[in-house]
MARDRENKE-975532 format. One record per residue: x, z, y of N, C-alpha, C, O, CB in turn; residue in three letters. Coordinates in steps of 0.2 Angstrom, whole numbers, padded with zeros to 4 digits, always signed. Each point is the difference from the previous one (the first is absolute). Glycine has a CB too. Layout:
// residues N
XZYXZYXZYXZYXZYALA/...
// end
This chain:
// residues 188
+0004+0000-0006-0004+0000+0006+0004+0000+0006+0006+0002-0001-0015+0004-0005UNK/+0008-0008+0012+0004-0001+0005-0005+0003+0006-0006+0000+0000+0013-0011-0006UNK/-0002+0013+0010-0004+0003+0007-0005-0005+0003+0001-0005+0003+0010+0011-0001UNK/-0019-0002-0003-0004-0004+0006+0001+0001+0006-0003-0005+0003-0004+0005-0009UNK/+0009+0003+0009+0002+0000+0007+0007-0001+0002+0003+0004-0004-0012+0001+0005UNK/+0012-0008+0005+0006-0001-0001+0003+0004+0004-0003+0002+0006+0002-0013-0010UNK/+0008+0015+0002+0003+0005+0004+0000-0001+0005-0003-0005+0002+0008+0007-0008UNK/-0004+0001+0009+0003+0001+0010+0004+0003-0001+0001+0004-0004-0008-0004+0012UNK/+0011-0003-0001+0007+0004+0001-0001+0008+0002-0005+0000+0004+0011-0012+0000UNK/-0004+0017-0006+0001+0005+0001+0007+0002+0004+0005-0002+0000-0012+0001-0010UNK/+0004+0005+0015+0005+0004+0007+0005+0001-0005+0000+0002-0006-0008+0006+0015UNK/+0013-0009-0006+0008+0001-0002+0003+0005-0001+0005+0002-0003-0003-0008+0007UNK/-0007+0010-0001+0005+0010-0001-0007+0002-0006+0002+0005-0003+0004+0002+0021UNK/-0012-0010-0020-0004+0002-0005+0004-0002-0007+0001+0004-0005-0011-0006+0013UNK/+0011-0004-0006+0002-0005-0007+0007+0005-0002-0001+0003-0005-0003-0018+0008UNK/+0012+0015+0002+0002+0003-0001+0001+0008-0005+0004+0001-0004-0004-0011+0013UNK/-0005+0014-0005-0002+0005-0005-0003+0001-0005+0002+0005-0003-0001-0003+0009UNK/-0007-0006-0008-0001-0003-0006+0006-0003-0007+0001+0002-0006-0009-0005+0016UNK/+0011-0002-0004+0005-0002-0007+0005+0007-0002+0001+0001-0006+0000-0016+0010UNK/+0001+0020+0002+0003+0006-0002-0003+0006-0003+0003+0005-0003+0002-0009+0013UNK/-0011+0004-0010-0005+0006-0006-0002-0003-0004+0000+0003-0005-0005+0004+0012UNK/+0003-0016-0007-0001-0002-0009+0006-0005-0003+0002-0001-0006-0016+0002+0009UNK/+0017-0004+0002+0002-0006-0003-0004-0007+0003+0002-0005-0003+0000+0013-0008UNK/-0005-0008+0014-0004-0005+0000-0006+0002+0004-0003+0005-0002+0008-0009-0008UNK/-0007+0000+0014-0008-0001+0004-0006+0004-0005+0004+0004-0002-0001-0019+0007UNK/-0006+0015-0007-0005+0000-0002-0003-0007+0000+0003-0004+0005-0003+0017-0003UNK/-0004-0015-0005-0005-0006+0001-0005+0003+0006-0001-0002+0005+0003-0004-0019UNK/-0005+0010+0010-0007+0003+0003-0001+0000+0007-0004-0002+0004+0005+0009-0013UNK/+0007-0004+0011+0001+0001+0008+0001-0008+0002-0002-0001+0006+0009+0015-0004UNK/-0004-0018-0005+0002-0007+0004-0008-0003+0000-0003-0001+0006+0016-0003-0012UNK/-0016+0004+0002-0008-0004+0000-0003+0007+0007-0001-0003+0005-0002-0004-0022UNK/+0003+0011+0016-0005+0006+0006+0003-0003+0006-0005-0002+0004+0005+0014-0009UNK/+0007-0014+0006+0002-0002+0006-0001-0005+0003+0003-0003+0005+0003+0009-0007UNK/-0012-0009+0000-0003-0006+0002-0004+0003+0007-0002-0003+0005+0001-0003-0019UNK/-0001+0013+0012-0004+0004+0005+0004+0004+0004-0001+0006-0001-0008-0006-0008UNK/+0014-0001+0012+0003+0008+0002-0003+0007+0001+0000+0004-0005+0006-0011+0010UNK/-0010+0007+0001-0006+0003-0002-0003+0005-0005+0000+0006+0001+0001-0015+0003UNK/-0003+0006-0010-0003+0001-0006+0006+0002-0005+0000+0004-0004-0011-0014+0006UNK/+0017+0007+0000+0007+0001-0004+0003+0007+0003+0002+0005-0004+0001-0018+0002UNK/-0002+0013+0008+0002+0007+0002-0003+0005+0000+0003+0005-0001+0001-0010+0007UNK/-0013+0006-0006-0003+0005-0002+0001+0001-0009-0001+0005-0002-0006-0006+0014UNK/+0007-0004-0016+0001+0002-0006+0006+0002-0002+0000+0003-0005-0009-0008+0003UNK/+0015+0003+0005+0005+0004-0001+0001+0010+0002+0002+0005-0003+0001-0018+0006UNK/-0006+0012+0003-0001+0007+0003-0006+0005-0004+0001+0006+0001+0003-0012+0011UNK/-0009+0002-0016-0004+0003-0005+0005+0003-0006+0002+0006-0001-0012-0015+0004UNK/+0012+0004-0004+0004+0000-0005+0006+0006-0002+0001+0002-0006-0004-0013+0008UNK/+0006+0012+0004+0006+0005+0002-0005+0005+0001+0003+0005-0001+0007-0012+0005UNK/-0015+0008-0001-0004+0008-0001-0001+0000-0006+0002+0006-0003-0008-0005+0013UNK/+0004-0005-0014-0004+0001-0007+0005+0006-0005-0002+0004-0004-0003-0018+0005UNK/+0014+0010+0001+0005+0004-0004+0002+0007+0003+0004+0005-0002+0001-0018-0001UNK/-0009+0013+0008+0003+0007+0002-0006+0006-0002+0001+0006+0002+0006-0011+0008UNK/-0011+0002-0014-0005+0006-0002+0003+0003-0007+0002-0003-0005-0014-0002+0010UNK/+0011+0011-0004+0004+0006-0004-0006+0005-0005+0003+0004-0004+0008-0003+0016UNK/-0017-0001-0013-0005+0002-0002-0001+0000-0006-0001+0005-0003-0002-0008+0012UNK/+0004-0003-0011+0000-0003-0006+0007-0003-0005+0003-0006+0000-0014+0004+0006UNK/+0014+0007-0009+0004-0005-0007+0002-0010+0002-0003-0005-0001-0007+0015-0011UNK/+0018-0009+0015+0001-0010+0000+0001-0001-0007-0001-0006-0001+0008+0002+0013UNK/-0005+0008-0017-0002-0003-0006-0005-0002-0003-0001-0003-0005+0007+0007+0004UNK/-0011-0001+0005-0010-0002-0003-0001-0004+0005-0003-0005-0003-0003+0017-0001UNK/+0007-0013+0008-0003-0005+0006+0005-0007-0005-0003-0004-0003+0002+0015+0019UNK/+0007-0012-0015+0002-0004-0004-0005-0002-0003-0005-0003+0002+0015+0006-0002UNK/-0009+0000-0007-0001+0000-0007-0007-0004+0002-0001-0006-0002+0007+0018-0004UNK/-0010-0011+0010-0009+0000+0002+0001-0009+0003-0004-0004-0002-0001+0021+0008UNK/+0010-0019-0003+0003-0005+0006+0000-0004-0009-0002-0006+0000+0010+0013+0015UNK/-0005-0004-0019+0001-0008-0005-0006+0001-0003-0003-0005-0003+0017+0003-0001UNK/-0016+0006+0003-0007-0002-0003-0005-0005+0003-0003-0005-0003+0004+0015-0001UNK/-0002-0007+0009-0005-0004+0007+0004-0008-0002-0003-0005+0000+0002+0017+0012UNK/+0006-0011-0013+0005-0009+0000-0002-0003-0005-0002-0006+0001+0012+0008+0003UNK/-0008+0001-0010-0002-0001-0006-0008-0004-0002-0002-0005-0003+0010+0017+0002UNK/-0011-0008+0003-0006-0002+0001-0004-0006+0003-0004-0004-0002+0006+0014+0002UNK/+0001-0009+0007-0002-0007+0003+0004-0005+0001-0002-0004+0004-0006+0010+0000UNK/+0014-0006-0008+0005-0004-0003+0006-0002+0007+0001-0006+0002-0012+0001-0012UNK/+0012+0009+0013+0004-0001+0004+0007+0002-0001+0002+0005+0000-0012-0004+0006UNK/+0014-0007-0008+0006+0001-0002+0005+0003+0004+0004+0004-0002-0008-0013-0004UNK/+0002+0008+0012+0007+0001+0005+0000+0010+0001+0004+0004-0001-0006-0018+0011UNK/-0005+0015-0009-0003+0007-0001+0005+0004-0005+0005+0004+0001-0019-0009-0001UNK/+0010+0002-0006+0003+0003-0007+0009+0000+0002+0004+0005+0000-0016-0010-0009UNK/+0014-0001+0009+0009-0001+0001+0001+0006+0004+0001+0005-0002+0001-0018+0001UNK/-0003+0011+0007+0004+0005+0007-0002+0007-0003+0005+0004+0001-0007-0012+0011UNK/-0004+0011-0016+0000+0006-0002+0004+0004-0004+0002+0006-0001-0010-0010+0004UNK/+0010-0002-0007+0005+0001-0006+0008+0003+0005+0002+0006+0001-0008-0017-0011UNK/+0008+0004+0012+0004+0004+0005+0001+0007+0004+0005+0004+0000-0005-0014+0001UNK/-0008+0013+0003+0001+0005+0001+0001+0005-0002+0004+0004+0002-0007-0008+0003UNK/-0002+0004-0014+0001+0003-0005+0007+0003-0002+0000+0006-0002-0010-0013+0001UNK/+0015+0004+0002+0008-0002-0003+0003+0005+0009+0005+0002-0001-0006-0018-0009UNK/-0003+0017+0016+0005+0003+0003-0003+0007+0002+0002+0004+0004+0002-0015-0001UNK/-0009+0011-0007-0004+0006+0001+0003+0003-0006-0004+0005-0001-0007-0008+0008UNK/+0015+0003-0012+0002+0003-0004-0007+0002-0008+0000+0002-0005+0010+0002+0017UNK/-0015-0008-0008-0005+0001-0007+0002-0002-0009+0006-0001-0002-0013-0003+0012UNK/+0003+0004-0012+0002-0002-0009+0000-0008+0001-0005-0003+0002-0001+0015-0010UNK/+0011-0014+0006-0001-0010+0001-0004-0001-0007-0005-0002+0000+0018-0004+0008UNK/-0010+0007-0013-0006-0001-0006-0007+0003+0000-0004-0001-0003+0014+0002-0003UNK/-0009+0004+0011-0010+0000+0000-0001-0002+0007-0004+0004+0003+0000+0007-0012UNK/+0006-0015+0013-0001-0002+0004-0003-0009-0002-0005-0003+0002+0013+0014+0005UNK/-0003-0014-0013-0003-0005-0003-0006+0001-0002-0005-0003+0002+0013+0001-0005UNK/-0010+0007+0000-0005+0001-0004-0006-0001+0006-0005+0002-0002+0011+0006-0010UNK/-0007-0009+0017-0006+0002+0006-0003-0005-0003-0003+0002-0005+0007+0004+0017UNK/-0005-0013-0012-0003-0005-0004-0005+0002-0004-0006-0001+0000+0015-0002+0000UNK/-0005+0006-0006-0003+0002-0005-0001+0007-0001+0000+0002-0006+0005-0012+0002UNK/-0006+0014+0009-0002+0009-0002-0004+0002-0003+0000+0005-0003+0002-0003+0011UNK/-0009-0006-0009-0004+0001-0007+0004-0001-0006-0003+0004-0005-0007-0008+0009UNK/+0014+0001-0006+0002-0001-0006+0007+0005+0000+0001+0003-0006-0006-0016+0004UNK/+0009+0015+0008+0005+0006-0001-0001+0004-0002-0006+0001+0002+0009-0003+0004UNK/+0000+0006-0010+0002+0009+0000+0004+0002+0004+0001+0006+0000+0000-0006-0010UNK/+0001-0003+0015+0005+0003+0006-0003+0004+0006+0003+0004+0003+0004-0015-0005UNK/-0013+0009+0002+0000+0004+0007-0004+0006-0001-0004+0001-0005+0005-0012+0013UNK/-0001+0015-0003-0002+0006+0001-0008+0002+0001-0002-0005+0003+0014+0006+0002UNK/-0017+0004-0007-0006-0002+0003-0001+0000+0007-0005-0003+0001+0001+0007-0010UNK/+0007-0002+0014-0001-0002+0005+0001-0006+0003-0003-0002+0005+0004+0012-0006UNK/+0005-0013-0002+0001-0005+0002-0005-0006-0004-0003-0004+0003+0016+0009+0000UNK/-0014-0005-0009-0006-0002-0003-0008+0000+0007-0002-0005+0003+0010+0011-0017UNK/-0010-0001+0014-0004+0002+0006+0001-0006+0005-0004-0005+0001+0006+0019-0002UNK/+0006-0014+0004+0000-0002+0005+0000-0009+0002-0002-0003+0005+0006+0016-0006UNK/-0001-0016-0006-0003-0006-0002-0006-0003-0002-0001-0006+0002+0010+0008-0005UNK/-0014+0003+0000-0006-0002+0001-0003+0000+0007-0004-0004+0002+0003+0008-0014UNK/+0003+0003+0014-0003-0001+0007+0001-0007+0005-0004-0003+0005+0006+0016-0005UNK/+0005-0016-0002+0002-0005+0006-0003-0008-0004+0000-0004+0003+0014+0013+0004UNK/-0015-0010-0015-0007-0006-0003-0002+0003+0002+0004+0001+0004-0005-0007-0013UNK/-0005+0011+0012-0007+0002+0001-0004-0002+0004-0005-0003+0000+0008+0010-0003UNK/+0003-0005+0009+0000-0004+0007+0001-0005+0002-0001-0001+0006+0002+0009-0005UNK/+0004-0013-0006+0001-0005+0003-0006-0007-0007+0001-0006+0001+0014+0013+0007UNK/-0018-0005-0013-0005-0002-0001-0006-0002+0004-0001+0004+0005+0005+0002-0012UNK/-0008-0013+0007-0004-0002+0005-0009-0001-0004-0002-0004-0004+0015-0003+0012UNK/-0016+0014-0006+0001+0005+0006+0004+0007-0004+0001+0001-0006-0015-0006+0014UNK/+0015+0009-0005+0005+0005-0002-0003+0003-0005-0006-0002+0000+0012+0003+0011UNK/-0004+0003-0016-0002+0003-0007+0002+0008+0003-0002+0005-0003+0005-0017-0010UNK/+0000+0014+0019+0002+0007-0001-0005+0005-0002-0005-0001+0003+0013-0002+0004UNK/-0007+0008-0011-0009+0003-0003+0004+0009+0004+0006+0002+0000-0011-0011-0020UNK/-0001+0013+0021+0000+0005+0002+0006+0005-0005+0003+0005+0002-0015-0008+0003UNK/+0013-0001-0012+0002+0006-0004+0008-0002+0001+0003+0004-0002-0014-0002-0008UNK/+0013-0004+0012+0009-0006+0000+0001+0004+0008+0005+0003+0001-0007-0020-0010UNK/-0003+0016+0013+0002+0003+0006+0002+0007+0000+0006+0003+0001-0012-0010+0004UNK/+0001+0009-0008-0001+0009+0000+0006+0002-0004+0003+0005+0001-0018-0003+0000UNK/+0016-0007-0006+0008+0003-0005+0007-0003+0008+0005+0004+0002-0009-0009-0023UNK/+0002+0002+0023+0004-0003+0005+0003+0007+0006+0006+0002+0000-0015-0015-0001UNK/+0003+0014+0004+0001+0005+0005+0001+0007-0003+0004+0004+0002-0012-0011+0007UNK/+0006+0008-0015+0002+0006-0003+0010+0000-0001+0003+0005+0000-0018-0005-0008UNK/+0016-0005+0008+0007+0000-0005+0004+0001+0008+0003+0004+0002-0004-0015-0016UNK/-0001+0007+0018+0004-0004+0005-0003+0004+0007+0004-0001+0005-0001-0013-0013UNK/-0007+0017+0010-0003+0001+0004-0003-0004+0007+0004-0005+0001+0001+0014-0008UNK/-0009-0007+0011-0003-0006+0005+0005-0004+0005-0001-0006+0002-0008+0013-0003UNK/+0013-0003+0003+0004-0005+0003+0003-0004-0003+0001-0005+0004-0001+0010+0003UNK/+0003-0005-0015+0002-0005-0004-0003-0004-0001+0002-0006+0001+0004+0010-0003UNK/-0014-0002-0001-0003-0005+0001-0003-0005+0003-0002-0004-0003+0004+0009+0001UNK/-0001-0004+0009-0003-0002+0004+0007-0006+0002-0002-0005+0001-0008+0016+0003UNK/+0015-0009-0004+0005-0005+0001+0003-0003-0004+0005-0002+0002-0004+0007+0004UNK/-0004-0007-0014+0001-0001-0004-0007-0006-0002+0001-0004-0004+0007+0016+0005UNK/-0012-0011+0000-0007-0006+0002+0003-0003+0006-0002-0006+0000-0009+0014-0003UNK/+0015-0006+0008+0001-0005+0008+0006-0003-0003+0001-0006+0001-0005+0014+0011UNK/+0009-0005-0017+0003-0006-0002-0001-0005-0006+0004-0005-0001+0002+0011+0006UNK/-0011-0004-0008-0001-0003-0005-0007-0008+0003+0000-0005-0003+0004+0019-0006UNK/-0007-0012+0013-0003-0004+0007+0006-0005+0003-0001-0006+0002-0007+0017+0001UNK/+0012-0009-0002+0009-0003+0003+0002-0006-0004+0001-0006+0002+0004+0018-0001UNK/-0005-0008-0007+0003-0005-0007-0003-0005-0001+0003-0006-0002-0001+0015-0004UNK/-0010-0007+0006-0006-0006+0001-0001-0006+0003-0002-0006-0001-0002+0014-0001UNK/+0007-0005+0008+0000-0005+0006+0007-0005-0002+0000-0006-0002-0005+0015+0013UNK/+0011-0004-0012+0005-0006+0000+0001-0005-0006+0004-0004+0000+0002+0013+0007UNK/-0011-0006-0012+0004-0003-0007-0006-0007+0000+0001-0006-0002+0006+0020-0007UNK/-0014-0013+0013-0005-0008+0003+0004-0002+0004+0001-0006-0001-0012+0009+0001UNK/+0014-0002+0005+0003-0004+0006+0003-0003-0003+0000-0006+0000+0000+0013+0008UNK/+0004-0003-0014+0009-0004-0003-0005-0007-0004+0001-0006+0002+0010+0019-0006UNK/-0014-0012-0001-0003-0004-0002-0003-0004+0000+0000-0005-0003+0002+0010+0001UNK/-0007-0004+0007-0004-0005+0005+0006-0007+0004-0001-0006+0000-0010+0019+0004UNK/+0017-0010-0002+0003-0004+0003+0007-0002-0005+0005-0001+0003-0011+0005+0010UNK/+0004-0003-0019+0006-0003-0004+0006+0005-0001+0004-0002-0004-0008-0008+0009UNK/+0004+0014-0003+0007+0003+0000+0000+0002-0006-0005+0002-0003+0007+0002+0015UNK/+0005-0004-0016+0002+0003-0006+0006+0003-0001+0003+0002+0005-0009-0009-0007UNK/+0008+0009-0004+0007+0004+0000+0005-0002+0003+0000-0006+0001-0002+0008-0010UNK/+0008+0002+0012+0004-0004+0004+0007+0004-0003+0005+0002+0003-0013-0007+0009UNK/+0007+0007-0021+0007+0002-0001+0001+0009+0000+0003+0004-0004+0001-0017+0009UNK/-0007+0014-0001+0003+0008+0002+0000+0005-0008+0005+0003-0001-0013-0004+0016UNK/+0002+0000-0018+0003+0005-0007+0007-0003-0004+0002+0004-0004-0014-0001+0003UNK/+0013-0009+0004+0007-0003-0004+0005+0008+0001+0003+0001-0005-0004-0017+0010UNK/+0001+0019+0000+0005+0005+0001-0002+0007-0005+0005+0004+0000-0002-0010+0014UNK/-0008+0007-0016-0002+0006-0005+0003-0004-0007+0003+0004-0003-0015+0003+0011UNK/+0011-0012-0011+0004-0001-0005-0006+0005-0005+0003+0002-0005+0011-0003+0011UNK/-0019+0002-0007-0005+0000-0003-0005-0004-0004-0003-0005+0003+0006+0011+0003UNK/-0005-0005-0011-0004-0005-0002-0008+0000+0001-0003+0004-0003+0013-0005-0004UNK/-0013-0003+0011-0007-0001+0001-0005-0001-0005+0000-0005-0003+0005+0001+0012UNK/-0007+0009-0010-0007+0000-0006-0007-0004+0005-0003+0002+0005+0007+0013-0012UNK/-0005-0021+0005-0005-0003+0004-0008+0003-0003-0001+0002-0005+0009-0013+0007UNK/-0012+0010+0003-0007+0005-0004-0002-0006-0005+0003-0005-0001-0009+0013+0011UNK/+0002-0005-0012-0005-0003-0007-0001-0007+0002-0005+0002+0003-0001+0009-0006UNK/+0006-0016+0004-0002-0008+0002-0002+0000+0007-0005-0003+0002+0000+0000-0012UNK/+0011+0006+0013+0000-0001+0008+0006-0004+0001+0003-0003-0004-0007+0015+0008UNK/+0006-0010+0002+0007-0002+0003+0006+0006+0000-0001+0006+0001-0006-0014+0008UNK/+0013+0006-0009+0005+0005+0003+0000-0003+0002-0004-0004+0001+0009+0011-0005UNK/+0004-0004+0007+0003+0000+0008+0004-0004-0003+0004-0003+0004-0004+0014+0003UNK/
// end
């Protein structure tokens, strides 16, 4: 698949920092910057999003490849893997997010927390009173609550990516893990 929209150039002190924290542009931000606008607030979304401390970045992750997983968003799932790998998570059960019904690896909470982020990204959402109420019991309301706003996040970026073509661009190359694809989906 190839990009449906075509990049723009990206500011030189942006790109420059980019290629110094990943390696490389992102796609996502080249197609946004069609909009500056629309590109500079979702950047500045974006960088608040990482500073919420409420909630576990291993569950928020973990919830981010599912959300990907799901609605097949390759670049999602990739770039996650990578953070996965700098957040010091488990990389073998970070494969498994794909496939966490069929895992023994993960934790009931983290179990919890995978169903919760298919629940909500299901059309229309499946989340049931009983998955919340184990939710906010485990994790309590402000994790919750920040935890649904990124899993809402996840949703946005991993349609946008896919709606406009964007796909993997390598980034789990550097974790050296092996990708468990879900059940007759896509991997990364």
């Amino acid at each position: 698949m190839t990009v449906r929209v075509p990049k723009a150039e990206v500011p030189v002190e942006l790109r420059e920092n980019m290629v110094r924290q990943l390696g490389a542009v992102p796609e996502p931000v080249e197609v946004l910057w069609n909009h500056p606008e629309l590109a500079a607030a979702n950047q500045e979304f974006t960088a608040k999003v990482s500073t919420w401390h409420a909630a576990d970045a291993g569950l928020k992750t973990f919830a981010h490849m599912a959300v990907a997983a799901q609605v097949g968003c390759g670049w999602c799932l990739d770039v996650n893997y990578f953070f996965a790998l700098n957040q010091n998570l488990d990389l073998a059960k970070a494969s498994q997010v794909p496939r966490w019904r069929q895992a023994d690896v993960f934790s009931p909470l983290e179990r919890d927390v995978l169903e919760y982020a298919e629940a909500m990204t299901t059309t229309p959402t499946s989340v049931t009173d009983e998955l919340s109420q184990r939710l906010l019991k485990q994790l309590g309301p402000a994790a919750l609550v920040e935890l649904t706003v990124f899993i809402g996040f996840a949703n946005m970026a991993a349609r946008c990516n896919t709606a406009h073509g964007i796909t993997s661009q390598g980034y789990s190359d550097a974790c050296e893990i092996p990708l468990a694809p879900r059940s007759g989906k896509m991997s990364a």
